[in-house]
C-alpha positions as CSV (number, residue, x, y, z in Angstrom):
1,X,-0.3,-12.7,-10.0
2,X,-3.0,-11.0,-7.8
3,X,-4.9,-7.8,-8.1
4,X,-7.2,-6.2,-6.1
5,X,-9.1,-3.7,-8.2
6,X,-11.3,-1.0,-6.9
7,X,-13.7,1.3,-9.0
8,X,-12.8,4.8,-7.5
9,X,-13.9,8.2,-8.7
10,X,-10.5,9.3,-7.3
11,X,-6.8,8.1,-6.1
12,X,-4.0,9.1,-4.9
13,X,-0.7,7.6,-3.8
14,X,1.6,9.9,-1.6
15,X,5.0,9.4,-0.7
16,X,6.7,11.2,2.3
17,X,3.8,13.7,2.2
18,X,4.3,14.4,-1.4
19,X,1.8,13.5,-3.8
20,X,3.0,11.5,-6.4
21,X,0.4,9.8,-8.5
22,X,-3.5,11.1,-8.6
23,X,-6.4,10.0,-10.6
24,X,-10.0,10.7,-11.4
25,X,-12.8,8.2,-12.0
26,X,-11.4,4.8,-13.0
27,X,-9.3,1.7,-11.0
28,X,-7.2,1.9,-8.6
29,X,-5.1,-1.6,-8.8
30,X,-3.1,-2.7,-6.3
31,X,-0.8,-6.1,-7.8
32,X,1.1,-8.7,-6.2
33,X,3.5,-11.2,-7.8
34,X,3.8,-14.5,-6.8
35,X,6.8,-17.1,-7.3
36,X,6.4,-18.6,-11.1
37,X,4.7,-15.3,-12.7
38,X,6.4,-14.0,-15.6
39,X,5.6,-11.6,-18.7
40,X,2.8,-13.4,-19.9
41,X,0.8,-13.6,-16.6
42,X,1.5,-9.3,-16.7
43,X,-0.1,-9.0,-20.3
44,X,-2.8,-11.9,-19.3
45,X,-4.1,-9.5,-16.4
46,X,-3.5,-6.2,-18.0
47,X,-5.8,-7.7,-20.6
48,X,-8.0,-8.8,-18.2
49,X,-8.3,-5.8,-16.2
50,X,-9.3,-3.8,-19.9
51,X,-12.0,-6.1,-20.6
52,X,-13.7,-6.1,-17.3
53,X,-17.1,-4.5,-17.6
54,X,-17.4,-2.8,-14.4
55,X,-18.5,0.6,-15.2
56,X,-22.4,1.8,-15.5
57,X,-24.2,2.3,-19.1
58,X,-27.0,4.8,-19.4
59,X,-29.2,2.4,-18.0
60,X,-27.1,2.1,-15.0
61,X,-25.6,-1.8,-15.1
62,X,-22.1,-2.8,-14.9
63,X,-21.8,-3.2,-19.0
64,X,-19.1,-0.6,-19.7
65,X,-15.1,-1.5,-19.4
66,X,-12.6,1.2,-18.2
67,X,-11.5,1.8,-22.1
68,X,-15.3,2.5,-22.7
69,X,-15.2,5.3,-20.2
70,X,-12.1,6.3,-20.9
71,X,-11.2,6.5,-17.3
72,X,-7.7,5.9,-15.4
73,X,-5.7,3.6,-13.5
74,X,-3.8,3.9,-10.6
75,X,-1.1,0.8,-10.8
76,X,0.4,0.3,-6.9
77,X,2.6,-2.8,-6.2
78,X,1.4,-4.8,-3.3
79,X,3.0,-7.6,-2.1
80,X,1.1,-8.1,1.0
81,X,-1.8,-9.6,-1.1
82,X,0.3,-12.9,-1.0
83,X,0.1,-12.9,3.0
84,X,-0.4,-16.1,4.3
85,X,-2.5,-16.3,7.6
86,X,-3.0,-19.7,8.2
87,X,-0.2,-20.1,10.8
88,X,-0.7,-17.8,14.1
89,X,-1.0,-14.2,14.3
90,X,1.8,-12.5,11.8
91,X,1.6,-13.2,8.4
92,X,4.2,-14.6,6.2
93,X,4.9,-13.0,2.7
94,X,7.2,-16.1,1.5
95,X,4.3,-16.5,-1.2
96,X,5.2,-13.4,-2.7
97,X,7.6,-13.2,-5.9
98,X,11.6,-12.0,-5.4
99,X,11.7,-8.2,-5.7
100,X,13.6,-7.6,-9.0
101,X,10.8,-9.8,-10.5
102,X,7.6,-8.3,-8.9
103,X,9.0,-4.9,-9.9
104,X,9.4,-6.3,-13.8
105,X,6.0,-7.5,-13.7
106,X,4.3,-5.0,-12.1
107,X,5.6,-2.0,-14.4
108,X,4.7,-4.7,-17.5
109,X,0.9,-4.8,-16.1
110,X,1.2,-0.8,-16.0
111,X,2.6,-0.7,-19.7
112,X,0.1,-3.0,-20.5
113,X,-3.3,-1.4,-19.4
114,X,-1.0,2.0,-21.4
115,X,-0.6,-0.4,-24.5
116,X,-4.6,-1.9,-24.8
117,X,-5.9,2.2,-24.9
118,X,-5.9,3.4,-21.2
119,X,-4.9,7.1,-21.7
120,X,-3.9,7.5,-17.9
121,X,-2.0,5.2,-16.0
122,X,-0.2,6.4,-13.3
123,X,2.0,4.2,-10.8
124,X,3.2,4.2,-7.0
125,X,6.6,4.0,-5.9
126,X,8.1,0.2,-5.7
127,X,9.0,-0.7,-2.5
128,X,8.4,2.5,-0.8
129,X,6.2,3.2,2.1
130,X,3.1,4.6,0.4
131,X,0.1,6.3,1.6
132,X,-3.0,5.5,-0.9
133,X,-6.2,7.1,-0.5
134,X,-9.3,6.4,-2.4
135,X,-12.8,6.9,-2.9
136,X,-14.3,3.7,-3.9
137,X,-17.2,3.7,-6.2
138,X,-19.9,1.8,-5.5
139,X,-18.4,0.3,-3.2
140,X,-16.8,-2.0,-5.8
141,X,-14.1,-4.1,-5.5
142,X,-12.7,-7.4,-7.7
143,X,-10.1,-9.9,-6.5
144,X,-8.4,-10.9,-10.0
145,X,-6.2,-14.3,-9.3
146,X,-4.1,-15.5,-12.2
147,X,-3.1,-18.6,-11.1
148,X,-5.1,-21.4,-12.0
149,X,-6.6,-22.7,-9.3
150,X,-8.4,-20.1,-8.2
151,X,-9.5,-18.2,-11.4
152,X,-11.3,-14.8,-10.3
């Protein structure tokens, strides 16, 4: 699994001009599921995500996690983070996991960051056309690979 996280001190996800998920200060994650991912990779990077220290202390360094400031997270479902560019100028997605599976995995990483003490956690809508707008704090953004070759 993949996942792009991005400190935000808000997110939103609209669908059809209807807004269906918002947040305040906290992560906005957008996941991808790769072929060979299954329930243990979700509660690996749920976990992971939780114990990232990524948010500012009094002192103003990166030494607080997202359960320490008891802030939100905005799960969206990404497959596009498996493009592969290496061949011309369209990218493939054949990296990316079948849809009933990514859709498992991804709500599992939700219910995950929900069971380890993160009070909100909102989601988008799988497989829809989504419109997500954020306001990324910092800027500050963390690529999270699961896969072992390329630990993040």
């Amino acid at each position: 699994m993949r996942a792009l996280l991005q400190r935000v001190s808000r997110a939103s996800v609209r669908v059809a001009d209807e807004t269906i998920a918002s947040i305040g200060p906290g992560l906005l994650v957008l996941v991808g599921v790769g072929h060979g991912d299954d329930e243990a990779t979700a509660a690996n990077l749920a976990r992971r995500i939780t114990e990232l220290r990524i948010f500012a202390d009094p002192e103003g360094r990166t030494n607080r996690s997202i359960l320490d400031i008891h802030g939100a997270a905005l799960v969206v479902s990404q497959f596009t983070l498996y493009a592969d560019t290496s061949r011309g100028r369209r990218p493939g997605f054949t990296n990316a996991g079948d849809p009933q599976l990514a859709e498992r995995l991804y709500q599992l990483v939700a219910a995950g960051l929900r069971e380890a003490g993160v009070a909100d956690v909102q989601t988008g809508s799988f497989g829809a056309e989504m419109a997500v707008e954020l306001v990324n704090d910092g800027p500050f953004t963390i690529w999270l690979d699961t896969d072992a070759g390329s630990r993040g």
